[in-house]
N, C-alpha and C positions, 0 to 999 in steps of 0.2 A: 504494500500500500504506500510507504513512505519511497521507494524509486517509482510508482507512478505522478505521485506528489512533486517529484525531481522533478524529471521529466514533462511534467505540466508547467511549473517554472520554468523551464529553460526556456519552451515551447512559446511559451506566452511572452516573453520577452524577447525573443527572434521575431515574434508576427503579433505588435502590438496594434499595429495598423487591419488586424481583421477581426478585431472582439466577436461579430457573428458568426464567424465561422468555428473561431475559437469553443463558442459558446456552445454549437452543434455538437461540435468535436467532443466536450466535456461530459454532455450528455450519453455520447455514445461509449466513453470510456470507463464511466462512472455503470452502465450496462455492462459492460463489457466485465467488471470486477465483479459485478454479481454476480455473474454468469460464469468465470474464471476465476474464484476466490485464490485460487493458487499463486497469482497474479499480485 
């Protein structure tokens, strides 16, 4: 959880200029951890 956490940092601060997209993204990742708790 805490290297997704990273990696959503880094990510958002390379592409601060796409909040929407970001925000899609988040959702799908934040899915993505339910579904792949191993993750």
């Amino acid at each position: 959880m805490f290297k997704i956490a990273i990696k959503l940092v880094t990510f958002l601060r390379l592409h601060e200029d796409k909040r929407g997209e970001i925000l899609d993204l988040l959702v799908h990742l934040f899915t993505i951890e339910k579904i792949l708790p191993i993750l």
